[in-house]
N, CA, C and O atoms as a printed pandas DataFrame, in Angstrom:
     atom_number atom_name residue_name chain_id  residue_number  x_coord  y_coord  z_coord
0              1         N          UNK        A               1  -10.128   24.757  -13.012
1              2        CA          UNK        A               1   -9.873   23.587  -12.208
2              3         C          UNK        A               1  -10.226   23.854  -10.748
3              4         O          UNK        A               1   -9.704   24.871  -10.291
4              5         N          UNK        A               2  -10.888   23.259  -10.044
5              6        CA          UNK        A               2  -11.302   22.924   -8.678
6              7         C          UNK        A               2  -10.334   22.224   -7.925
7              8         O          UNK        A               2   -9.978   21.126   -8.353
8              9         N          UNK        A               3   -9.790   22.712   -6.763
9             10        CA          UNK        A               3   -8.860   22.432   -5.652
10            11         C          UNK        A               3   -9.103   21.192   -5.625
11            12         O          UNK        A               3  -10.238   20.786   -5.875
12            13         N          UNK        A               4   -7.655   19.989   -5.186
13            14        CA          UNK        A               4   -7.998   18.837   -5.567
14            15         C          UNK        A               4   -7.753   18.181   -3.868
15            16         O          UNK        A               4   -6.700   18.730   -3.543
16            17         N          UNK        A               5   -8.092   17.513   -2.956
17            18        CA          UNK        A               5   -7.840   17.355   -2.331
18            19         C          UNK        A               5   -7.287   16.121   -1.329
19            20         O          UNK        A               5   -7.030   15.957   -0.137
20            21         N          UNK        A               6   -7.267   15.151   -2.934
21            22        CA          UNK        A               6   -7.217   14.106   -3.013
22            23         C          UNK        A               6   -5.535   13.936   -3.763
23            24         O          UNK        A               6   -5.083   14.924   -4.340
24            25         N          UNK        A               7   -4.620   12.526   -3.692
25            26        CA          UNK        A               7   -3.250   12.852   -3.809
26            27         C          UNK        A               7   -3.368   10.450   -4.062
27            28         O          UNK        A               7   -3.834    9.368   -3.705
28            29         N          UNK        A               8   -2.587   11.145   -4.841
29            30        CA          UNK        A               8   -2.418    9.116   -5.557
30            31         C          UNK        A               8   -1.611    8.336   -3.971
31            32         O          UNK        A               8   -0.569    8.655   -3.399
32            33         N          UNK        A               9   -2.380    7.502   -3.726
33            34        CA          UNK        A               9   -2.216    6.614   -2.714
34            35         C          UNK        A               9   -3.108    6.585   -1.577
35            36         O          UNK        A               9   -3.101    5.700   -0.721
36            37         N          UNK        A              10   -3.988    7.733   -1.606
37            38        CA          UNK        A              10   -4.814    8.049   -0.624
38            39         C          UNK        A              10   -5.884    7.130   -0.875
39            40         O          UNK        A              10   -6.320    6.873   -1.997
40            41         N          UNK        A              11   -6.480    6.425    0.690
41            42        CA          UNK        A              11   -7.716    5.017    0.247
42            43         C          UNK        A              11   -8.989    6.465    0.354
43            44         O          UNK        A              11   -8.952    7.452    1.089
44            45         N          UNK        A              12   -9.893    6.118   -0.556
45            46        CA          UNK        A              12  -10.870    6.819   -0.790
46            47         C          UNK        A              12  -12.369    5.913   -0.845
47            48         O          UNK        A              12  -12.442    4.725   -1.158
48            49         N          UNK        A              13  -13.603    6.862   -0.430
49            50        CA          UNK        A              13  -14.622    6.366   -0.250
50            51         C          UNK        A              13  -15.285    6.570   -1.565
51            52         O          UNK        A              13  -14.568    7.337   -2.208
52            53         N          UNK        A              14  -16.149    6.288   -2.130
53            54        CA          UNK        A              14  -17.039    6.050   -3.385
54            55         C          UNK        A              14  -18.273    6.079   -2.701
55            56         O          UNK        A              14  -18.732    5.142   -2.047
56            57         N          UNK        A              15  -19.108    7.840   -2.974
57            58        CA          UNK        A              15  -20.166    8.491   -2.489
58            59         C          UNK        A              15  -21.048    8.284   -3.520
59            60         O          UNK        A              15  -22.224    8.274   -3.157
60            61         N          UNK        A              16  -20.776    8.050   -5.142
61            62        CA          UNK        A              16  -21.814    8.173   -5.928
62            63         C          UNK        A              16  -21.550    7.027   -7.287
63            64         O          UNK        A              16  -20.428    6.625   -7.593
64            65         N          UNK        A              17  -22.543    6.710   -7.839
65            66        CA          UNK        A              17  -22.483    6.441   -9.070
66            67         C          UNK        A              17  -22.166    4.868   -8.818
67            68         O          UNK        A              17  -22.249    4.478   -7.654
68            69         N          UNK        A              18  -21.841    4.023   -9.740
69            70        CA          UNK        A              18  -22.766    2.168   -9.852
70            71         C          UNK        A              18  -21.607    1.764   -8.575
71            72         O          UNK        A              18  -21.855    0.876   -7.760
72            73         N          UNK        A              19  -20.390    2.524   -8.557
73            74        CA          UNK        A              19  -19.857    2.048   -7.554
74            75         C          UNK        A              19  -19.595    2.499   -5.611
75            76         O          UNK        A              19  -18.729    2.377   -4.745
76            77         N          UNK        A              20  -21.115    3.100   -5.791
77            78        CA          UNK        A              20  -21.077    3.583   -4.694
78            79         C          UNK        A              20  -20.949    2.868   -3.045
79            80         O          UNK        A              20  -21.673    1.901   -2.807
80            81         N          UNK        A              21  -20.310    3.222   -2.303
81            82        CA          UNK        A              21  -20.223    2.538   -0.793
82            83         C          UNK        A              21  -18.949    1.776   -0.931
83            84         O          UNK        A              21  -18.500    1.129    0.015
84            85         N          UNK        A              22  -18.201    1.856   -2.405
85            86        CA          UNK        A              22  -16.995    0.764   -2.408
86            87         C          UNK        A              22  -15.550    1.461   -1.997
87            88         O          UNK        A              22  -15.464    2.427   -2.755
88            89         N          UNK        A              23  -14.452    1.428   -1.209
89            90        CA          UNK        A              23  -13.434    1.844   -1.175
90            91         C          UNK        A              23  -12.086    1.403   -2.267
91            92         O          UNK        A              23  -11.961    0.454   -3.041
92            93         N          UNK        A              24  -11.316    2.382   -1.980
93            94        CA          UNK        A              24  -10.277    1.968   -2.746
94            95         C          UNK        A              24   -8.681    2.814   -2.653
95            96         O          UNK        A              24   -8.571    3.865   -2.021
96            97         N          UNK        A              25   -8.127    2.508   -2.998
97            98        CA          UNK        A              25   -6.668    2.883   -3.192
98            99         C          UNK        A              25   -6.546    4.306   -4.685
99           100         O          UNK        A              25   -6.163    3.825   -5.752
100          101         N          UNK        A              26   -6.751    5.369   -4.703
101          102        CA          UNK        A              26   -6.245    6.288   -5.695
102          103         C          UNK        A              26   -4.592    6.000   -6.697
103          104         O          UNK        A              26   -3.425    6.295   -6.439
104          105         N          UNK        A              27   -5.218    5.329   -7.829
105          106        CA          UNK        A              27   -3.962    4.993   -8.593
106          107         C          UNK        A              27   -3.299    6.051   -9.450
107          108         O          UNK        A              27   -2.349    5.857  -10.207
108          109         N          UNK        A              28   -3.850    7.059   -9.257
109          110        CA          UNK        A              28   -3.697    8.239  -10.658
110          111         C          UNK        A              28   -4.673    9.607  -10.279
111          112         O          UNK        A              28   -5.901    9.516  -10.284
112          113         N          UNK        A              29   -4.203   10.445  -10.063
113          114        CA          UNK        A              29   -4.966   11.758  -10.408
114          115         C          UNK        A              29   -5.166   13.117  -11.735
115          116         O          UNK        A              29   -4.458   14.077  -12.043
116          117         N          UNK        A              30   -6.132   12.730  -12.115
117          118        CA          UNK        A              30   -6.047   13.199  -13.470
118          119         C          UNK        A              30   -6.501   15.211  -13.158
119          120         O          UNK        A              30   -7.631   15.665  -13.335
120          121         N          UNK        A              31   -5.468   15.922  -12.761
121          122        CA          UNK        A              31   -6.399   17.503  -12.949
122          123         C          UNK        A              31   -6.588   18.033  -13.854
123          124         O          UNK        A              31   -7.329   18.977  -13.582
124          125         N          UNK        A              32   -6.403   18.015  -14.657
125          126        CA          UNK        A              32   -7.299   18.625  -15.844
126          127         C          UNK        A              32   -8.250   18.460  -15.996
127          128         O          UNK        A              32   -8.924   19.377  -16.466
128          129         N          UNK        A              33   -8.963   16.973  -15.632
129          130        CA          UNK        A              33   -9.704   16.359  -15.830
130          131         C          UNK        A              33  -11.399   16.342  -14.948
131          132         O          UNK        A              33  -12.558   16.119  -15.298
132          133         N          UNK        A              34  -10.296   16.929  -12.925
133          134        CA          UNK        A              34  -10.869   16.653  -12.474
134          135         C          UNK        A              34  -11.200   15.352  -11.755
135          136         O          UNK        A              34  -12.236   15.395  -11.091
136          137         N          UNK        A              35  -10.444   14.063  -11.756
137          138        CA          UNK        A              35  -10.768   12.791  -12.119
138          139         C          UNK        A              35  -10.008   12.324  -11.737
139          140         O          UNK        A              35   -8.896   12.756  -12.042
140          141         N          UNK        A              36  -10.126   10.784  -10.544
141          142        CA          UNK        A              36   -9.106    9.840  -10.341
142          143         C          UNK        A              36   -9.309    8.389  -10.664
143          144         O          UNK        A              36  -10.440    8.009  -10.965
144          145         N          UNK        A              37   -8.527    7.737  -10.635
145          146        CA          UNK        A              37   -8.495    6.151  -11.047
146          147         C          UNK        A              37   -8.494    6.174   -9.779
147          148         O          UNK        A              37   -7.958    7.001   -9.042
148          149         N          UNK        A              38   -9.160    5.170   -9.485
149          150        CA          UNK        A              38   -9.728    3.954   -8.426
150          151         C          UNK        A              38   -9.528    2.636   -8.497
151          152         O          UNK        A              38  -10.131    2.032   -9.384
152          153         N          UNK        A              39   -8.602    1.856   -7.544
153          154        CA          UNK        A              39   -8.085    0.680   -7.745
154          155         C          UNK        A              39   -9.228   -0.223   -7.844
155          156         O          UNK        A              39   -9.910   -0.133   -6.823
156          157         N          UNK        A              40   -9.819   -1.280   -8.908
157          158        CA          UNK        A              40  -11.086   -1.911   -8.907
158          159         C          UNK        A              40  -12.282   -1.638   -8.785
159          160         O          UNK        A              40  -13.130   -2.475   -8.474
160          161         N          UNK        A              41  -12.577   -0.113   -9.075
161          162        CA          UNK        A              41  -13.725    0.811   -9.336
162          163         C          UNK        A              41  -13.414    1.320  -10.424
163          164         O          UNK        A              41  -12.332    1.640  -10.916
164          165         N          UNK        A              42  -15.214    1.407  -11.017
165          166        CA          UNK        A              42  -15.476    2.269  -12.656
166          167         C          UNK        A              42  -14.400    1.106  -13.455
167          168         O          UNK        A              42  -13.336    1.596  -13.832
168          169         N          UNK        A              43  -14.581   -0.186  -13.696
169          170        CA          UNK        A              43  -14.277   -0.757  -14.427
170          171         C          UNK        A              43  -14.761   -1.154  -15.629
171          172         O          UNK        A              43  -15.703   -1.942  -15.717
172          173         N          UNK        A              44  -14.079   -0.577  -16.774
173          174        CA          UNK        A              44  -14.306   -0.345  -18.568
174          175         C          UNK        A              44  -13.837   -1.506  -19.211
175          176         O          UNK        A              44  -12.929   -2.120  -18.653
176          177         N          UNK        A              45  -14.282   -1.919  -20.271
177          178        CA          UNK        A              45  -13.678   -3.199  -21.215
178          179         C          UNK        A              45  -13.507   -2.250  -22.332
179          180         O          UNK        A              45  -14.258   -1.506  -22.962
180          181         N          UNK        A              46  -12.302   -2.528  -22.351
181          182        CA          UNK        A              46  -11.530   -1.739  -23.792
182          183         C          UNK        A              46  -11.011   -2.777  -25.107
183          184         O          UNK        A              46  -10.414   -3.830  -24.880
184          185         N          UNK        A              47  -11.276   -2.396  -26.226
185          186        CA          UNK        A              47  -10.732   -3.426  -27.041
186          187         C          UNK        A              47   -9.588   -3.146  -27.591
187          188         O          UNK        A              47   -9.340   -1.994  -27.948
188          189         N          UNK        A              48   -8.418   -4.497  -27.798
189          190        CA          UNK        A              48   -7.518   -4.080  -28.262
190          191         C          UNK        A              48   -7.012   -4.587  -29.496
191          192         O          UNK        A              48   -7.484   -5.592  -30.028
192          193         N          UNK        A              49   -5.970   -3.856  -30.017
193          194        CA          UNK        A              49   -5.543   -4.786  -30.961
194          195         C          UNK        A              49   -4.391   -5.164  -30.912
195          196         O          UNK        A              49   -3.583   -4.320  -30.526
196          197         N          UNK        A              50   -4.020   -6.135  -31.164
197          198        CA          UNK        A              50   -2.930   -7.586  -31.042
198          199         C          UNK        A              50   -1.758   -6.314  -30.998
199          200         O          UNK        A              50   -1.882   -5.373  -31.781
200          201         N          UNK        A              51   -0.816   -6.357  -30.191
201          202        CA          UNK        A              51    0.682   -5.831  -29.996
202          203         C          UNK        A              51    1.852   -6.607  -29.214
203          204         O          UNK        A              51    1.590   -7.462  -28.368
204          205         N          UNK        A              52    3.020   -6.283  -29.521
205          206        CA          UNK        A              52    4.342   -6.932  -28.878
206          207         C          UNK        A              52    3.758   -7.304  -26.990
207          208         O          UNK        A              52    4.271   -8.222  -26.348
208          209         N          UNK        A              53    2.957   -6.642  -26.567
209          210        CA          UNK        A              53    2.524   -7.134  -25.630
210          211         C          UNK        A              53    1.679   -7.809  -25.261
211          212         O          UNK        A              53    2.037   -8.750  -24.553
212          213         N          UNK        A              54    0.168   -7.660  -25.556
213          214        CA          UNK        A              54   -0.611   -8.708  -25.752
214          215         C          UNK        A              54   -0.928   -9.302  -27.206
215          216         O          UNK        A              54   -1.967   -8.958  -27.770
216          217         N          UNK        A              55    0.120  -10.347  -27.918
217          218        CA          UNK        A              55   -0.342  -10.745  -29.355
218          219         C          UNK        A              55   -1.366  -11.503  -29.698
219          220         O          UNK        A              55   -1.396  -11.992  -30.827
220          221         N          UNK        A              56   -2.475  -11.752  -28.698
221          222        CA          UNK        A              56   -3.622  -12.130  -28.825
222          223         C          UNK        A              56   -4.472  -10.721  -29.427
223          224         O          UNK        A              56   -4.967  -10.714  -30.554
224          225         N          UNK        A              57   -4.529   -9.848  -28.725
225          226        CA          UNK        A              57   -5.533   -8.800  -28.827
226          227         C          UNK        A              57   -6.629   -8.784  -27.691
227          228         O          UNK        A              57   -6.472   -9.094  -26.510
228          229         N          UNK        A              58   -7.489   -8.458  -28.165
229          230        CA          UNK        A              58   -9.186   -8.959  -27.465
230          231         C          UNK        A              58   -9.723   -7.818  -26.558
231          232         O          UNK        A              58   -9.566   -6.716  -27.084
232          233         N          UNK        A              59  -10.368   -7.782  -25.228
233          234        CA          UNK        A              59  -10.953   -7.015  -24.467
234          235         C          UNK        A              59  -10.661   -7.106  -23.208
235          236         O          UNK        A              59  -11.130   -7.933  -22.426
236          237         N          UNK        A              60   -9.674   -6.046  -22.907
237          238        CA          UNK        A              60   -9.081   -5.765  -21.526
238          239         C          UNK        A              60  -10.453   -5.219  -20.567
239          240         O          UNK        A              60  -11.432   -4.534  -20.864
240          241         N          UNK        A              61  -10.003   -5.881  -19.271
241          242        CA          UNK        A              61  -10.962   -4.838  -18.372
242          243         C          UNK        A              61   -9.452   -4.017  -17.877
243          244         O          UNK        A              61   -8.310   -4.476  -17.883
244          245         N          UNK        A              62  -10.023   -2.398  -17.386
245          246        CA          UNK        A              62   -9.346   -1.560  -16.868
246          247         C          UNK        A              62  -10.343   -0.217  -16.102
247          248         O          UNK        A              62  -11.524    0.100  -16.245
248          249         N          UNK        A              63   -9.372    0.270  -15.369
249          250        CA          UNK        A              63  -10.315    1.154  -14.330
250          251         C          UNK        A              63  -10.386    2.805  -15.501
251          252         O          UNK        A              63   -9.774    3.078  -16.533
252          253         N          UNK        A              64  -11.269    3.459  -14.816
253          254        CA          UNK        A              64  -11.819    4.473  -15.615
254          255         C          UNK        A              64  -11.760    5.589  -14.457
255          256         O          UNK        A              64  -11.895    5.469  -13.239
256          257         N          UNK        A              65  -11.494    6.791  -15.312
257          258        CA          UNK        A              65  -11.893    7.780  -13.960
258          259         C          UNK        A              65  -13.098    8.183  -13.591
259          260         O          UNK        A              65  -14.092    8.384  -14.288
260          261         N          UNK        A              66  -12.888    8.328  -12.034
261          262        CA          UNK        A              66  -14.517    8.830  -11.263
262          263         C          UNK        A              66  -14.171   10.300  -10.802
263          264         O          UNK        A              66  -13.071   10.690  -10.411
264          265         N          UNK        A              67  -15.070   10.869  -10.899
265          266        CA          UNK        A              67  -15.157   12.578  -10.837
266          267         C          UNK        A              67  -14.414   12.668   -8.918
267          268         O          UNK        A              67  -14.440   11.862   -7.988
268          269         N          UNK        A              68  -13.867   13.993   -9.067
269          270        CA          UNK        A              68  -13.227   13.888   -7.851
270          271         C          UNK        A              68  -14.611   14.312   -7.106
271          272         O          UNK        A              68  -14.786   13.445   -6.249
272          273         N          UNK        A              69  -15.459   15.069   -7.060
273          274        CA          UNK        A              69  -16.647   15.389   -6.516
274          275         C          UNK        A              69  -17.271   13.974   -5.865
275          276         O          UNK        A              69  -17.733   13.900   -4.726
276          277         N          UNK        A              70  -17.226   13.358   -6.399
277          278        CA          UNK        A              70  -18.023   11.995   -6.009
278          279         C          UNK        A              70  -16.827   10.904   -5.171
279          280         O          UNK        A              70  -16.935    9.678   -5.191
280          281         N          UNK        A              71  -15.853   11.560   -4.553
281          282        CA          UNK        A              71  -15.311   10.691   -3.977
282          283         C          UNK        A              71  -14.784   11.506   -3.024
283          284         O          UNK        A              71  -14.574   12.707   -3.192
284          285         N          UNK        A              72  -14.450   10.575   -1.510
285          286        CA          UNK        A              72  -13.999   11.189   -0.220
286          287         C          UNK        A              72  -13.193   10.789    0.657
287          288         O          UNK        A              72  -13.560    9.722    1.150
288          289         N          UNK        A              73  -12.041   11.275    1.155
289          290        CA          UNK        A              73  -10.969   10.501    1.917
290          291         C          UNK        A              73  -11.105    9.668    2.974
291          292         O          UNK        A              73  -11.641   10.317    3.872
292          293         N          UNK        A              74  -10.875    8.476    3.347
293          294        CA          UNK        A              74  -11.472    7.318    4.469
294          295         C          UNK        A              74  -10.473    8.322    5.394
295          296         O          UNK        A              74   -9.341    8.592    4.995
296          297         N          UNK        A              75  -10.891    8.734    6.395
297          298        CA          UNK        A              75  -10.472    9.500    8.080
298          299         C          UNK        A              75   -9.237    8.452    9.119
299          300         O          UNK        A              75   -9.629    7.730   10.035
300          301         N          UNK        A              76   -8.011    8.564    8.790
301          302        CA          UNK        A              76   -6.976    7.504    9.535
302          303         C          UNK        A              76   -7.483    7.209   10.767
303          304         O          UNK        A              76   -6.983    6.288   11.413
304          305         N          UNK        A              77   -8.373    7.828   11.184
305          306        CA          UNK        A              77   -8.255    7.540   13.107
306          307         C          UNK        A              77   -9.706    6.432   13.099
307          308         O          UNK        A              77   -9.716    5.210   13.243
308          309         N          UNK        A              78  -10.959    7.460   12.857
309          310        CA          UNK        A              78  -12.080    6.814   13.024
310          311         C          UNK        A              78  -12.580    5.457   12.051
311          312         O          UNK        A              78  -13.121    4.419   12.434
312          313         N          UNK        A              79  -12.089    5.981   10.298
313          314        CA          UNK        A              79  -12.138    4.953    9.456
314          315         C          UNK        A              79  -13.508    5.157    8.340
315          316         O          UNK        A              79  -13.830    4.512    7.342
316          317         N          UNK        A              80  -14.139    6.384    9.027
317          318        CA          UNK        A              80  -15.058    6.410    8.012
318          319         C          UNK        A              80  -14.650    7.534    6.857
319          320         O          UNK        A              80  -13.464    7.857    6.807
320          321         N          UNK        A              81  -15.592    8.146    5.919
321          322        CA          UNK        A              81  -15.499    9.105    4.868
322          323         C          UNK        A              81  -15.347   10.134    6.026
323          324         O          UNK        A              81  -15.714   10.025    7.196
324          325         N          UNK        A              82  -14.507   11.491    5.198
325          326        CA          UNK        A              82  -14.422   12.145    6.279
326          327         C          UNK        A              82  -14.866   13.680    5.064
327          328         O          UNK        A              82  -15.675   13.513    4.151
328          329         N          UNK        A              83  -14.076   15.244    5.339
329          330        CA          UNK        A              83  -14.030   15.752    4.625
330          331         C          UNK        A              83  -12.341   15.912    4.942
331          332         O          UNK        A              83  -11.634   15.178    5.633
332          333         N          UNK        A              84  -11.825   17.623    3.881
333          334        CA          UNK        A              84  -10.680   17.562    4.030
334          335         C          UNK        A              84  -10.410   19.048    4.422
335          336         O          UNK        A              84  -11.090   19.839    3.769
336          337         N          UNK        A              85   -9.572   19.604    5.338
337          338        CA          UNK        A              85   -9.528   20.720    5.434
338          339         C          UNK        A              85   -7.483   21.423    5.166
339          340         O          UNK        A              85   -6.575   20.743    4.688
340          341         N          UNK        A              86   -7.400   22.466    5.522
341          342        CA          UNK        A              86   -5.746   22.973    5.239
342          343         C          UNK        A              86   -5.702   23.381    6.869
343          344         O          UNK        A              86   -6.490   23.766    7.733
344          345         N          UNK        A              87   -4.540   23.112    6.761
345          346        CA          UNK        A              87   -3.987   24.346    8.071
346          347         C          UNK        A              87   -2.667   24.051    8.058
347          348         O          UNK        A              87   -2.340   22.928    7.676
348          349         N          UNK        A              88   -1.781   24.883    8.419
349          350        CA          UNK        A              88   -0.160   25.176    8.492
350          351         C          UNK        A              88    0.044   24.648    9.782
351          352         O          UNK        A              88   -0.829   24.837   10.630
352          353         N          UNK        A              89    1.445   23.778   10.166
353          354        CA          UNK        A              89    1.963   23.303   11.153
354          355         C          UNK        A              89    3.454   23.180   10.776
355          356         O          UNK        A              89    4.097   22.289   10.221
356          357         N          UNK        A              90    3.818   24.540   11.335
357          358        CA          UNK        A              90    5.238   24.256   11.542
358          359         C          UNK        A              90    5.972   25.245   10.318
359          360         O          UNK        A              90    7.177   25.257   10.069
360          361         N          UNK        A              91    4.954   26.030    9.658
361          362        CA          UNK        A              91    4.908   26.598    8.214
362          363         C          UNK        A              91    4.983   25.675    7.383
363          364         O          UNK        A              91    6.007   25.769    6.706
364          365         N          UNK        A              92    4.440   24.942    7.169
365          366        CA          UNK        A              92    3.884   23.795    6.418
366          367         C          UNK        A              92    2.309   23.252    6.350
367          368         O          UNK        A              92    1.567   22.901    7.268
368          369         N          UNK        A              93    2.045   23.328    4.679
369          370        CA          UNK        A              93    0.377   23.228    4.598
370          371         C          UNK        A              93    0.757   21.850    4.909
371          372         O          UNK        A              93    1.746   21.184    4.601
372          373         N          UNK        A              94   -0.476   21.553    5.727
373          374        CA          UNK        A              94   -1.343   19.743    5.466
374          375         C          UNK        A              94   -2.323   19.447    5.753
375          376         O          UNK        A              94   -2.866   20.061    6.671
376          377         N          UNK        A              95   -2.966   18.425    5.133
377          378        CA          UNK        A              95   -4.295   18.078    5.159
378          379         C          UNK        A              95   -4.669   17.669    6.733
379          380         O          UNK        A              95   -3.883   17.325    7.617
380          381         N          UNK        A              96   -6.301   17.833    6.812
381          382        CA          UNK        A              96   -6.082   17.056    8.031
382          383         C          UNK        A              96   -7.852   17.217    7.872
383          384         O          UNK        A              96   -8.486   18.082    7.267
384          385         N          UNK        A              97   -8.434   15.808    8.810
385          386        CA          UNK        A              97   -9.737   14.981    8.779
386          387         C          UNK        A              97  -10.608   16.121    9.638
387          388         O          UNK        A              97  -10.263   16.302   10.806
388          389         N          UNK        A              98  -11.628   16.826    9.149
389          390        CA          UNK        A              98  -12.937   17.514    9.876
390          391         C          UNK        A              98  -13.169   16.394   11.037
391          392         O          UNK        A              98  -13.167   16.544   12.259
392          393         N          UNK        A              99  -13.395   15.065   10.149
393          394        CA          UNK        A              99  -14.044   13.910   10.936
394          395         C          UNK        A              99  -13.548   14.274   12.751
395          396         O          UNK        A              99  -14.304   14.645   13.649
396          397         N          UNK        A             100  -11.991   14.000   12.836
397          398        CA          UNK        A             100  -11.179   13.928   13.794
398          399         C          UNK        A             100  -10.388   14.817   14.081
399          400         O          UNK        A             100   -9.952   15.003   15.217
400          401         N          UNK        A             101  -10.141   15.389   13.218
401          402        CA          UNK        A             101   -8.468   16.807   13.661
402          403         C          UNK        A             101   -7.767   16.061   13.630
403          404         O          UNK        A             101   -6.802   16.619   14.152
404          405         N          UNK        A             102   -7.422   14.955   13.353
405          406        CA          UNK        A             102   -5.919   14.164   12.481
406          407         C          UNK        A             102   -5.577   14.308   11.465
407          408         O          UNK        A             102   -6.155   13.879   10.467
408          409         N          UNK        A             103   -3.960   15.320   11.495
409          410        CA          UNK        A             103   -3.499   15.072   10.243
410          411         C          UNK        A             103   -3.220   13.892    9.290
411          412         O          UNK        A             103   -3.078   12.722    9.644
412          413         N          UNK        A             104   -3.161   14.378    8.002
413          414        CA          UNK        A             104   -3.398   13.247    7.222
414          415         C          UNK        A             104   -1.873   12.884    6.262
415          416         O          UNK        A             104   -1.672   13.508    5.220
416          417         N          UNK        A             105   -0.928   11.878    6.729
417          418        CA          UNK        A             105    0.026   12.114    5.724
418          419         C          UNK        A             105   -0.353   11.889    4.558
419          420         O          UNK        A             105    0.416   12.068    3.614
């Protein structure tokens, strides 16, 4: 597994693949996987079958995971893609923007 540097709630940029240049909200981080859900990116039609919840059935759309490689944290200060780096403050790791030197809650 590859260091993840990305954390569910963080808005993220979309560097590659059909949904590239689109932002979004991180709904899920999958590490094993490598892989996060993206709020309204990498959207899949899944078929279902009829249950206590949907007793129709039919073909859900739902989001899919995008490789963490191909995605990058939007920078709080400036607003663009940034990268992500570590450093201790206070004896405490936290992230914080190359872009700017703003930490990142």
């Amino acid at each position: 597994m590859k260091k993840v540097y990305i954390k569910k709630g963080d808005t993220v940029y979309i560097n590659a693949g059909n949904d590239k240049g689109k932002t979004g909200k991180v709904l899920e981080v999958i590490r094993s996987k490598d892989r996060a859900i993206v709020e309204g990116a990498n959207m899949i039609s899944k078929h279902t079958k009829p249950n206590p919840k949907n007793p129709q059935g039919g073909i859900v759309k739902k989001e899919a995971g995008i490789h963490i490689s191909n995605l990058q944290l939007i920078d709080p200060a400036k607003g663009g893609p940034t990268r992500i780096g570590f450093k201790f403050v206070d004896g405490k790791k936290v992230r914080y923007s190359k872009k700017s030197g703003e930490e990142i809650k």
